[in-house]
C-alpha angles and dihedrals in degrees: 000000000000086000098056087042087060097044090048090050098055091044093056084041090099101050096050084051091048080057101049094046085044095058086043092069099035090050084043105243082118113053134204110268088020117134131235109207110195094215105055084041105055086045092055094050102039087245135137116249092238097057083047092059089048093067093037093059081050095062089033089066092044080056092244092125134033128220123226119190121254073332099086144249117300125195090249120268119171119210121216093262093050093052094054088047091060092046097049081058093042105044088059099042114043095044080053087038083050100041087047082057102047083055098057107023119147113206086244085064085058081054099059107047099044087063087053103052078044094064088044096053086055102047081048085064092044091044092233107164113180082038086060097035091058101046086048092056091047087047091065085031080071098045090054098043095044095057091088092232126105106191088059086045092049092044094047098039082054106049100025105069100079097062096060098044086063088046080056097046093039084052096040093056143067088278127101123256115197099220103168089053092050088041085056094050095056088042087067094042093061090039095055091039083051095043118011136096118252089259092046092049086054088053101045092046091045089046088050082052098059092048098053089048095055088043106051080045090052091045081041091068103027083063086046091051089052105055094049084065101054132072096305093234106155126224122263149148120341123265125159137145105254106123118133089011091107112010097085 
């Protein structure tokens, strides 16, 4: 039985550390830009690499962390260009994903997202913030999925993450997150998807696009500015005090 308790816990080894690294980024020990470099990191922690990649490949799926190459992982940072790249993909997709879903809705969908939107408007009053970024990214999840076309879900659920992980950092941080006007956009989501025709639906969902779009460029260069502000000092290579904080 001590044997199987062993082999449980270090298999669960790499989710604890996703978890750690993860609050690392979202608490700011770990930047956006900054390296992780395995091999710095393992040693810190105790840790084989290859328990160390596992994780990684875990945040890199939430979008948290970015793969380079043969050039290393990064603590995810999308540039200007990046964002409108995602949102080329996104405007076209999710208004189709929406509209599919308007075609085919069953009242119990209804259902669904209006819990969700539900969590998300009480994790807006707690100010719980990882607690409203990721019920915001299962509310258009739902959406995708429930479009009834896999090809729109796969498409969205690739190129999408990464957005959200930089809503979660953004929230997570100093700088200020305007709930009650995020709150107001879904609001109308779930209103046109409740009450509007299939071409307003496309319009409603292109128009919050837009919006989001204009909005993730506009928090992009705020954080720029800011930093600019601040000591200078540039990003680099990961170093941060977690040993012995997921290894037991």
């Amino acid at each position: 039985m001590m044997l199987m308790d062993e082999q449980l816990s270090r298999r669960a080894l790499p989710k604890r550390l996703a978890s750690r690294l993860s609050d690392a980024i979202l608490q700011g020990e770990l930047k956006p830009g900054d390296r992780i470099v395995e091999a710095k990191v393992a040693r810190q922690l105790g840790l084989a690499q290859g328990t160390l990649r596992e994780a990684l490949r875990e945040l890199e799926h939430q979008g948290l962390v970015t793969k380079h190459g043969h050039g290393g992982t990064f603590v995810s940072k999308l540039t200007i260009s990046e964002i409108n790249d995602i949102y080329l993909v996104r405007r076209e997709l999710e208004p189709l994903a929406a509209m599919l879903w308007h075609q085919r809705s069953k009242p119990e969908e209804f259902v669904q997202l209006s819990k969700i939107f539900a969590d998300m408007e009480i994790a807006g009053k707690d100010r719980d913030f990882a607690r409203l970024v990721k019920a915001d990214f299962d509310f258009h999840k739902l959406i995708w999925r429930l479009s009834g076309n896999d090809a729109i879900e796969k498409a969205l659920n690739a190129v999408c993450p990464p957005l959200f992980a930089s809503y979660l950092i953004k929230a997570s941080t100093c700088d200020p997150y305007e709930v009650s006007n995020d709150l107001e956009i879904h609001r109308t989501l779930v209103n046109a998807l409740r009450q509007g025709t299939t071409k307003g639906i496309r319009n409603t969902f292109k128009k919050t696009m837009d919006l989001f779009r204009a909005d993730d460029i506009q928090n992009l260069r705020n954080l720029e500015a800011n930093r600019e502000s601040s000591s200078g000092k540039p990003s680099g290579d990961s170093d941060f005090g977690i040993a012995g904080q997921v290894s037991s």
